[in-house]
MMTF fields as JSON, N, C-alpha, C and O atoms, coordinates in Angstrom:
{
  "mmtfVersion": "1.0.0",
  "mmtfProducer": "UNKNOWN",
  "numBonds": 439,
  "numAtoms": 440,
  "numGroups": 110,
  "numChains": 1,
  "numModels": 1,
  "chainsPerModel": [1],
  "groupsPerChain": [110],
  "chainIdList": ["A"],
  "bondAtomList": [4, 2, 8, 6, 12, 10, 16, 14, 20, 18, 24, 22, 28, 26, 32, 30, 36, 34, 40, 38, 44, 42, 48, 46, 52, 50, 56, 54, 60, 58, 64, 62, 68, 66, 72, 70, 76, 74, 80, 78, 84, 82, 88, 86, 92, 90, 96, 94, 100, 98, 104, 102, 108, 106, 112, 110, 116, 114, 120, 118, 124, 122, 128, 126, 132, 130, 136, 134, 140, 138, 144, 142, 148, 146, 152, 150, 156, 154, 160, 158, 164, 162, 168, 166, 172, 170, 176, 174, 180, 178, 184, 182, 188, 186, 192, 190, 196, 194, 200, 198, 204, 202, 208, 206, 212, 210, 216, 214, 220, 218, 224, 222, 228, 226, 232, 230, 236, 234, 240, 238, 244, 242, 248, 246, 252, 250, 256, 254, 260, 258, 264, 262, 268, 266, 272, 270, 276, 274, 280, 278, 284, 282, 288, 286, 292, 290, 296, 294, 300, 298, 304, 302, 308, 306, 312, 310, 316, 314, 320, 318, 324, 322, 328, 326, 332, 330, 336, 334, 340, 338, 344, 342, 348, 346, 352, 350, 356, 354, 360, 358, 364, 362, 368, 366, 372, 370, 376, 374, 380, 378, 384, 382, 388, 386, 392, 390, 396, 394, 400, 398, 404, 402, 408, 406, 412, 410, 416, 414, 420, 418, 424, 422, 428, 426, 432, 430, 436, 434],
  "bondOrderList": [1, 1, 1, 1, 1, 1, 1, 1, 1, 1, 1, 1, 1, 1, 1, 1, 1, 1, 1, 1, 1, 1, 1, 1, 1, 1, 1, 1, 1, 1, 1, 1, 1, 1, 1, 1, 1, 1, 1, 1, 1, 1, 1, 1, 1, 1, 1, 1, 1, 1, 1, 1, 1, 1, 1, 1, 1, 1, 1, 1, 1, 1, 1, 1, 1, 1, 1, 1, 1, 1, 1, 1, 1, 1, 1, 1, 1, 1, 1, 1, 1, 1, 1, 1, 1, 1, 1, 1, 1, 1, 1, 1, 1, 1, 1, 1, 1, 1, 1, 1, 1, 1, 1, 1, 1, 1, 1, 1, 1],
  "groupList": [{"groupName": "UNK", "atomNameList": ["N", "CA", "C", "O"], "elementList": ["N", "C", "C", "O"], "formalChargeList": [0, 0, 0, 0], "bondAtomList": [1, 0, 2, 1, 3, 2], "bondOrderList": [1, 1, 2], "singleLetterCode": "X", "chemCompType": "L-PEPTIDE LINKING"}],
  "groupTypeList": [0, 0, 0, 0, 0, 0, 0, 0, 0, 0, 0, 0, 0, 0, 0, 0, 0, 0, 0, 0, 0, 0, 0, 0, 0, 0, 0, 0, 0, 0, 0, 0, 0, 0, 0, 0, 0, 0, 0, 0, 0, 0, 0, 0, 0, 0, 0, 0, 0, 0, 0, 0, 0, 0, 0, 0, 0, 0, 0, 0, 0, 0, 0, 0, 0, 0, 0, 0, 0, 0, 0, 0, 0, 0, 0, 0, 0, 0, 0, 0, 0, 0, 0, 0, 0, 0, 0, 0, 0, 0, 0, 0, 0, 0, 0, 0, 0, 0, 0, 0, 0, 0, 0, 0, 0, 0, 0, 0, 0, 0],
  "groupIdList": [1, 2, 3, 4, 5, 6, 7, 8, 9, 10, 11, 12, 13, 14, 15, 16, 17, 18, 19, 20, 21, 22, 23, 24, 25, 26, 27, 28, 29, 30, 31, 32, 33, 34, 35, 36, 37, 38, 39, 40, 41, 42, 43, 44, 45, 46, 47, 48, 49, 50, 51, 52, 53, 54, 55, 56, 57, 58, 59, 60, 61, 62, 63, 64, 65, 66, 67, 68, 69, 70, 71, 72, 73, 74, 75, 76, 77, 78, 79, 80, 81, 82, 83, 84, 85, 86, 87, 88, 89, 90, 91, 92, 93, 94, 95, 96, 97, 98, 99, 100, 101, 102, 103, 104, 105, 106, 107, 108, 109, 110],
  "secStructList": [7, 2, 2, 2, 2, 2, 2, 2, 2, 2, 2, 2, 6, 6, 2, 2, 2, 2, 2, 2, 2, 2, 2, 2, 2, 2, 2, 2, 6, 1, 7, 7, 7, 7, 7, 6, 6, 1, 7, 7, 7, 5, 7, 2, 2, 2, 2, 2, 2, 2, 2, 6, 7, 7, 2, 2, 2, 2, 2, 2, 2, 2, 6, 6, 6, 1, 1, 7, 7, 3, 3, 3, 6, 6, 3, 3, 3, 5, 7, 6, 6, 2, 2, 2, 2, 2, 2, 2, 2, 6, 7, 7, 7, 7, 7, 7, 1, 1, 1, 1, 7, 7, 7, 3, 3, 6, 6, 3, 3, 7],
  "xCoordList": [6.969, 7.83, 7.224, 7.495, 6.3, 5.786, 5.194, 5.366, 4.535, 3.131, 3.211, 2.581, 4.962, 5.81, 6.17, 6.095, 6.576, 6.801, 5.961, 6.043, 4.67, 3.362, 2.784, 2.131, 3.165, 2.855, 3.685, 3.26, 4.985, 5.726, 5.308, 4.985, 5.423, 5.045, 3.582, 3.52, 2.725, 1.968, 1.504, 0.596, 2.632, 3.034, 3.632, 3.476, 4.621, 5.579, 4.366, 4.407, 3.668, 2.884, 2.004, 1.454, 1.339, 0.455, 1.216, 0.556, 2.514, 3.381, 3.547, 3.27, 3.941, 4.297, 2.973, 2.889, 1.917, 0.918, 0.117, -0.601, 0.62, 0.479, 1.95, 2.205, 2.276, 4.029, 3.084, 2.781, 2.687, 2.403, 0.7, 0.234, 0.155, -1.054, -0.787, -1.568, 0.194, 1.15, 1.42, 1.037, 2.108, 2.804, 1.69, 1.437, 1.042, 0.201, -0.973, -1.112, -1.345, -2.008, -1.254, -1.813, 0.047, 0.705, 1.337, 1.884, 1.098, 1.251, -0.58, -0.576, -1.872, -3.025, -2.929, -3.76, -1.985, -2.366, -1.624, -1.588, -0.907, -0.677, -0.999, -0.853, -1.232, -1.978, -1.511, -0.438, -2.799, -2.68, -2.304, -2.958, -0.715, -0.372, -1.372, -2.527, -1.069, -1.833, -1.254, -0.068, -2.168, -1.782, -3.115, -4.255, -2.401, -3.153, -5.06, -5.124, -6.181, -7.142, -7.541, -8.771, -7.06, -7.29, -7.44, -8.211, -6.551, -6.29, -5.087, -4.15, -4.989, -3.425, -3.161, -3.752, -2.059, -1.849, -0.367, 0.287, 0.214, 1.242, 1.53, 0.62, 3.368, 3.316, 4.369, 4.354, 5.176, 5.427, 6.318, 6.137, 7.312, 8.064, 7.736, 8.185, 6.509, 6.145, 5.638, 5.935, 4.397, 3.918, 4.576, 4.23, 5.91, 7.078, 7.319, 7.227, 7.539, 8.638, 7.463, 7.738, 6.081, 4.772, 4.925, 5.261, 4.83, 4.445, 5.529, 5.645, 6.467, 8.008, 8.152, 8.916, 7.595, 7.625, 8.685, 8.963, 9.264, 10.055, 9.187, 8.122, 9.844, 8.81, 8.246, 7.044, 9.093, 8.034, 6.737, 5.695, 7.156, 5.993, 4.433, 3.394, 4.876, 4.152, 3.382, 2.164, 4.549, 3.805, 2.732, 1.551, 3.345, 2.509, 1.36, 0.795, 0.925, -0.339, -1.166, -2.356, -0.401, -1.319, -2.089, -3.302, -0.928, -0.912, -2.401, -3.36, -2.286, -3.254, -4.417, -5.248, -4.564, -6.118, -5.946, -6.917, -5.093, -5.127, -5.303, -6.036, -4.577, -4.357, -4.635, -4.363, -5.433, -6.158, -5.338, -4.783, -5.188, -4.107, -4.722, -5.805, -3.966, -4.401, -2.793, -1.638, -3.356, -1.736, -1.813, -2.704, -0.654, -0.593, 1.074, 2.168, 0.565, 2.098, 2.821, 2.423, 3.915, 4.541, 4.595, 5.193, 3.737, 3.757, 2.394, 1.49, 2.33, 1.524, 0.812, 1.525, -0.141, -0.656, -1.631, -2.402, -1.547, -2.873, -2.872, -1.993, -4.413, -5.164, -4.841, -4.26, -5.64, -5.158, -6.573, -6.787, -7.643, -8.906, -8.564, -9.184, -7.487, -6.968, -6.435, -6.724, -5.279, -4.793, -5.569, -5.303, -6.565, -7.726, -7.923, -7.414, -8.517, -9.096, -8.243, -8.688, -7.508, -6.356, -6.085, -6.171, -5.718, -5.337, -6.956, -6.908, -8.312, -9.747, -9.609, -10.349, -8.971, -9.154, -8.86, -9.621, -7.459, -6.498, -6.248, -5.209, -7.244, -7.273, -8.311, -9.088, -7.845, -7.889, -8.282, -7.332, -9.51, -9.424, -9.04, -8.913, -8.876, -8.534, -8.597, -8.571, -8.644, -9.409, -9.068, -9.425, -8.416, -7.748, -9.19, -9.904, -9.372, -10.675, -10.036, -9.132, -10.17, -10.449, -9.237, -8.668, -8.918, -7.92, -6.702, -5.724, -6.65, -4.862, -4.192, -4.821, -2.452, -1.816, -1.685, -1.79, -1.372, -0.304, 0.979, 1.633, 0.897, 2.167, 3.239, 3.185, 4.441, 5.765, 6.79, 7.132, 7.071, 7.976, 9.531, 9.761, 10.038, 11.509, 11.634, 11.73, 11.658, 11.5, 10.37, 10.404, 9.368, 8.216, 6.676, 6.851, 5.438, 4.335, 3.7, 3.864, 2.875, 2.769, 0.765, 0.07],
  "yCoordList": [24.744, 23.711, 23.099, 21.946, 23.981, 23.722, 22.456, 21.41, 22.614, 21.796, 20.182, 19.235, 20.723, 19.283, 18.289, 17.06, 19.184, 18.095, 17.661, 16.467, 18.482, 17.918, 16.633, 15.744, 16.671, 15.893, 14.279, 13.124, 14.855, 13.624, 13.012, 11.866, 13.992, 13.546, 12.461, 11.235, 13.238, 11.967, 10.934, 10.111, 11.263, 9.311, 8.564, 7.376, 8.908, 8.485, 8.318, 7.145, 8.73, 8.186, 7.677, 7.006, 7.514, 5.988, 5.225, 4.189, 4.884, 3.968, 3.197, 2.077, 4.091, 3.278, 2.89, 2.208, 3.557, 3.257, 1.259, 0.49, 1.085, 0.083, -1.409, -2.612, -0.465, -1.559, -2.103, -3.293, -1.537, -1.872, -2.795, -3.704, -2.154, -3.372, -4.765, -5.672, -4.973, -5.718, -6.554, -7.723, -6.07, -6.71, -7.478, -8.677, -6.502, -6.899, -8.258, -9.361, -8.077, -9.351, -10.583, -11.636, -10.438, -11.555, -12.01, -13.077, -10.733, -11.949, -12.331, -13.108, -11.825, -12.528, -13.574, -14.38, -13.922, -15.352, -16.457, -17.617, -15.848, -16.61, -17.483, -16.726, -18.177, -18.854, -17.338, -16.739, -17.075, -16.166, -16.623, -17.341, -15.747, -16.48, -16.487, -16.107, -16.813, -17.193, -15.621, -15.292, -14.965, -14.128, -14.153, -14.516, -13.507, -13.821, -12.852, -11.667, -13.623, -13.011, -13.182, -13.169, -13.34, -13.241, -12.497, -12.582, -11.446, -9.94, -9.794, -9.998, -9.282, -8.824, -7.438, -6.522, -7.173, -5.657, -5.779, -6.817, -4.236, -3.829, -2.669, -1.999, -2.306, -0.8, -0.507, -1.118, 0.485, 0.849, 0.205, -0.202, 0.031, -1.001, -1.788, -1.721, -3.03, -4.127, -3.737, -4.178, -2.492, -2.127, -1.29, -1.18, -0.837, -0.264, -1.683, -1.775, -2.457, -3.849, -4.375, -4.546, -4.681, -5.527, -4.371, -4.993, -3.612, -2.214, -2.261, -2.59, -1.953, -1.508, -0.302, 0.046, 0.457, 2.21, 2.015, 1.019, 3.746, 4.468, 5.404, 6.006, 5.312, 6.195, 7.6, 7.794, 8.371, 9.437, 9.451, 10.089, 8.456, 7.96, 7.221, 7.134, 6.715, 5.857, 7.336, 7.485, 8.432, 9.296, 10.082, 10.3, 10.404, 11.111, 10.445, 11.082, 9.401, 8.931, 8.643, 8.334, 8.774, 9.158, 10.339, 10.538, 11.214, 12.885, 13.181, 13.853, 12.664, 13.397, 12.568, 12.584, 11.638, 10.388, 9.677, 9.55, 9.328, 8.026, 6.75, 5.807, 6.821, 5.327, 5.851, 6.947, 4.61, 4.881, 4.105, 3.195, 4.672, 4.314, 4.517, 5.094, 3.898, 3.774, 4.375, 4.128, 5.133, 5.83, 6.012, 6.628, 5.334, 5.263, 5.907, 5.392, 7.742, 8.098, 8.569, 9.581, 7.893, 7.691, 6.6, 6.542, 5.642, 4.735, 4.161, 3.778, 4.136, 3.696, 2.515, 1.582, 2.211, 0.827, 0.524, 1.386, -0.194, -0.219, -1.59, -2.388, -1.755, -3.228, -3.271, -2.483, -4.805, -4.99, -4.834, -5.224, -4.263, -3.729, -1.831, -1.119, -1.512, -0.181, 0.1, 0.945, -1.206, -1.609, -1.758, -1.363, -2.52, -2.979, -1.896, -1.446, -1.263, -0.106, 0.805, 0.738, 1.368, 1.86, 1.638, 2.462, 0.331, -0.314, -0.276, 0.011, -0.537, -0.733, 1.019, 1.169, 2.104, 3.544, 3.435, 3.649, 3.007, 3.484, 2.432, 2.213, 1.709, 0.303, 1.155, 2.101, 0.192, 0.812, -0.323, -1.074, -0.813, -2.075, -1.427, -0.289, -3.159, -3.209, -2.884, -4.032, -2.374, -1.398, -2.085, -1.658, -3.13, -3.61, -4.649, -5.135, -4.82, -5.394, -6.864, -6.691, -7.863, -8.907, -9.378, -8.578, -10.998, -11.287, -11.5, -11.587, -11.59, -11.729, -10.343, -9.325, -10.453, -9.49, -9.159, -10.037, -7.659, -7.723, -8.942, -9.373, -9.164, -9.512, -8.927, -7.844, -9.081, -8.47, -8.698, -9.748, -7.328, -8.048, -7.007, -5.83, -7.737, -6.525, -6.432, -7.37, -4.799, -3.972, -3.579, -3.257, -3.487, -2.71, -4.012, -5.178, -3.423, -4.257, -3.218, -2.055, -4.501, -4.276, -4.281, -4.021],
  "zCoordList": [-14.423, -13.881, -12.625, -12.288, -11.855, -10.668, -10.985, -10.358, -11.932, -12.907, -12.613, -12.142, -13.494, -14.101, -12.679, -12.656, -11.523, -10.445, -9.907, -9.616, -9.492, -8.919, -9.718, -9.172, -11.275, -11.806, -11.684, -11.681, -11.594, -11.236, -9.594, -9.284, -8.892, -7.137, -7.629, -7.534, -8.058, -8.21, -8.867, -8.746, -9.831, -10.495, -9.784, -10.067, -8.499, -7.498, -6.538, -6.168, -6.16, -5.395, -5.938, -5.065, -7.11, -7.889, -7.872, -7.942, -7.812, -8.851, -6.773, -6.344, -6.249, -4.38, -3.552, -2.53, -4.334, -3.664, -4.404, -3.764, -5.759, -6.72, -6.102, -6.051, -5.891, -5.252, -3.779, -3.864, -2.723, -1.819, -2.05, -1.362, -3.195, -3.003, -3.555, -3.267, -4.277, -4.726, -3.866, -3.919, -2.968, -1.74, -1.193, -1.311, -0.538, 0.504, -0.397, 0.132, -1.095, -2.213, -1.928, -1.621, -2.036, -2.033, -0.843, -0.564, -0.063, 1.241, 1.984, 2.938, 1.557, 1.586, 1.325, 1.744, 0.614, -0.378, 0.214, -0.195, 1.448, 2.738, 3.539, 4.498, 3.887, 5.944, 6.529, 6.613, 6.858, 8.018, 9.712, 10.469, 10.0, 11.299, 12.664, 12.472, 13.746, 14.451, 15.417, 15.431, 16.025, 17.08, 17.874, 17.589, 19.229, 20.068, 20.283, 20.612, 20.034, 19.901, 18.611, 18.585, 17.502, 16.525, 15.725, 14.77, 16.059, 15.574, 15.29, 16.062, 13.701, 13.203, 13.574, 13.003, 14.765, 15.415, 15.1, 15.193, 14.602, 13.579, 14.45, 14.936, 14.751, 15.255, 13.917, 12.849, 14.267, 12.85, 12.235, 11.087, 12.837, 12.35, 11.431, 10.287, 12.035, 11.098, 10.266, 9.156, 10.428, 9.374, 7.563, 6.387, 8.699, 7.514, 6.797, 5.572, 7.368, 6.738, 5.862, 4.674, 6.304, 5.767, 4.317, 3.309, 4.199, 2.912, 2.354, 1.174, 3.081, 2.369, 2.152, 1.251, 2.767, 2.799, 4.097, 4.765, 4.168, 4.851, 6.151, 6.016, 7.12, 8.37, 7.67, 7.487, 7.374, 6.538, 5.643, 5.793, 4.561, 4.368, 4.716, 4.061, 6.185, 6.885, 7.703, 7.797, 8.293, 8.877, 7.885, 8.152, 6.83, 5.946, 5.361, 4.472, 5.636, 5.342, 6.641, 6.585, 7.932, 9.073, 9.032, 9.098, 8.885, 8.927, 8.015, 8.391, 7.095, 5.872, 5.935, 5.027, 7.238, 7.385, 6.105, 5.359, 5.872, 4.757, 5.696, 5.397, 6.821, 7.621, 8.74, 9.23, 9.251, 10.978, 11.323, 10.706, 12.955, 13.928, 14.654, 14.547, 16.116, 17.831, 18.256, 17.912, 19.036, 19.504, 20.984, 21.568, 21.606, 22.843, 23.127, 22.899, 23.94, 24.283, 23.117, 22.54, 22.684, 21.421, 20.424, 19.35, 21.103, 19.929, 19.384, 20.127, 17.697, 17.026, 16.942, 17.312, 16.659, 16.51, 15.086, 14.664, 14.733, 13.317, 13.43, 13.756, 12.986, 13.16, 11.369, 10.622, 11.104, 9.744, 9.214, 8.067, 9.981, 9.413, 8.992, 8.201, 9.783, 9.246, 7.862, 7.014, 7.929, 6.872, 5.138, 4.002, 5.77, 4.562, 4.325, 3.298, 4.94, 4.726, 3.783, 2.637, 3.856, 3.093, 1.71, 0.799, 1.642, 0.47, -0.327, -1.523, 0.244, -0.403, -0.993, -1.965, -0.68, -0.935, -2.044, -2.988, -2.137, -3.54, -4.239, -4.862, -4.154, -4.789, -6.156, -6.028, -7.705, -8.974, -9.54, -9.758, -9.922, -10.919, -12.279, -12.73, -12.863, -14.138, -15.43, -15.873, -16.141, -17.508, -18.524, -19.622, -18.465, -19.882, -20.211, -19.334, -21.733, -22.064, -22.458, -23.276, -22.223, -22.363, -21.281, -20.538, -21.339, -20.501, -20.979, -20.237, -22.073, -22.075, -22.329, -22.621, -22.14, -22.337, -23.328, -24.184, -23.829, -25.322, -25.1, -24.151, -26.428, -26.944, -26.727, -27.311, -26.066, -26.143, -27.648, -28.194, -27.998, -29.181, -29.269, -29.546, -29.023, -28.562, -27.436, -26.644, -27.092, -26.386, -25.93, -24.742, -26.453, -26.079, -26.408, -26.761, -26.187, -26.26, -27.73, -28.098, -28.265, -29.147, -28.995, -29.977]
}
């Protein structure tokens, strides 16, 4: 049973780690705003809201060096070269062979 949840934990974390490169793609595809210097700097907050993860989650990918941070005191900082970085880890290209989709027919792909 142990097996069975480790196995689920990390479909839950392919499946949140695939939601957030998602995100973040589509807000690239943005005008990047203007800040000062020309550097995108995130504390956790924005960086929770930019991903759409929960503070635990955000800590637990500090914790385990998934995501570089600047930490001053108690509070966090990440550049959006931290960011890149991150998303370039668990980033997965495509395997499907040619370009179009299956066909949908019903319920399911065919």
């Amino acid at each position: 049973m142990a097996q069975k949840l480790n196995g689920e934990k990390k479909l839950c974390d392919r499946e949140l780690l695939e939601k957030i490169l998602s995100i973040v793609e589509r807000q690239e595809k943005l005008p990047p705003p203007a800040h000062e210097g020309g550097h995108r700097l995130y504390d956790n907050k924005s960086l929770m809201e930019k991903l759409n993860i929960k503070e635990k989650y955000l800590k637990k990918l500090r914790d385990n060096g998934y995501l570089g941070y600047s930490r001053e005191g108690d509070k966090y900082w990440y550049t959006q070269e931290d960011v890149d970085r991150f998303l370039r880890r668990f980033h997965y290209e495509a395997f499907a062979i040619g370009d179009e989709l299956p066909k949908q027919q019903g319920g399911g792909y065919v």
